[in-house]
N, C-alpha and C positions, 0 to 999 in steps of 0.2 A: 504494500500500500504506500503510493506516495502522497505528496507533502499536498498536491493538487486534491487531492481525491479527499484528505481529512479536513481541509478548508471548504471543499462543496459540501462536504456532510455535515459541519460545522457552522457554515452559513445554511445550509436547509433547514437547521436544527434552531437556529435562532429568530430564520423566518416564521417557523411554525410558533415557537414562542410566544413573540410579539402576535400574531393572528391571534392565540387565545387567550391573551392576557390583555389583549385590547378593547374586547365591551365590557369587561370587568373595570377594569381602569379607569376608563372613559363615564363610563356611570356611574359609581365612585365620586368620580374630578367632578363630575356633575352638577351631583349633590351637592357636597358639599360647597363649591361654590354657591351653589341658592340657598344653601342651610347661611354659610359665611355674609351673605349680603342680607339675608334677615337678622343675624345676630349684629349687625355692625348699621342695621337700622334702629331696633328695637334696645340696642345696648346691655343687650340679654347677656351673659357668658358663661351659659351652663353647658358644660363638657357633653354629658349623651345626648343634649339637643343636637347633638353633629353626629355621635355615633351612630345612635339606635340609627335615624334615617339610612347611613349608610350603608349599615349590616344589613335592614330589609332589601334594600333595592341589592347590595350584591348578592343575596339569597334569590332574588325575584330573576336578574340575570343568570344564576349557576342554575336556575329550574329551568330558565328558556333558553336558555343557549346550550346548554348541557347536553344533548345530545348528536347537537353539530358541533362541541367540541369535541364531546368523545369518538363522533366518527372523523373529524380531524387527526387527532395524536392514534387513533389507530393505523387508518392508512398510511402516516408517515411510517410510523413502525413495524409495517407490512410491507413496505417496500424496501426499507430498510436491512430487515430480515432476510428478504427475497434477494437485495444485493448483494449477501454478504460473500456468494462464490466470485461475483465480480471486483469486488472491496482486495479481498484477500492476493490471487493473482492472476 
């Protein structure tokens, strides 16, 4: 296996990452942003006014997205598996 081959698998690996840590992230960042501009209206600054919101919504995205990620990180690791007489030599 050369140097070429463990950077493509290495950036495929990070592509994939970033795809499913990104509607998580993103609505998350969301939130809390609209949670942060109601606390910095209302001059409120109670700590789980930011969390609880964000823990529902990333529960509400790992129920709906959850199974387009997990057919994501499958197929990557099914091809991956599948490469590995190609990887080797």
């Amino acid at each position: 296996m050369d140097a070429d081959t463990v950077v493509t698998v290495g950036r495929q690996s990070m592509e994939v990452i970033m795809l499913l840590a990104a509607p998580i992230l993103l609505s998350s960042l969301l939130v809390g942003l609209v949670i942060a501009m109601f606390q910095a209206a209302t001059q409120i600054n109670e700590m789980t006014l930011s969390f609880v919101p964000k823990l529902m919504v990333v529960a509400m995205v790992m129920l709906a997205a959850g199974p387009w990620m997990l057919r994501q990180i499958t197929g990557f690791m099914l091809r991956l598996v599948e490469n590995i007489p190609f990887l080797i030599g």
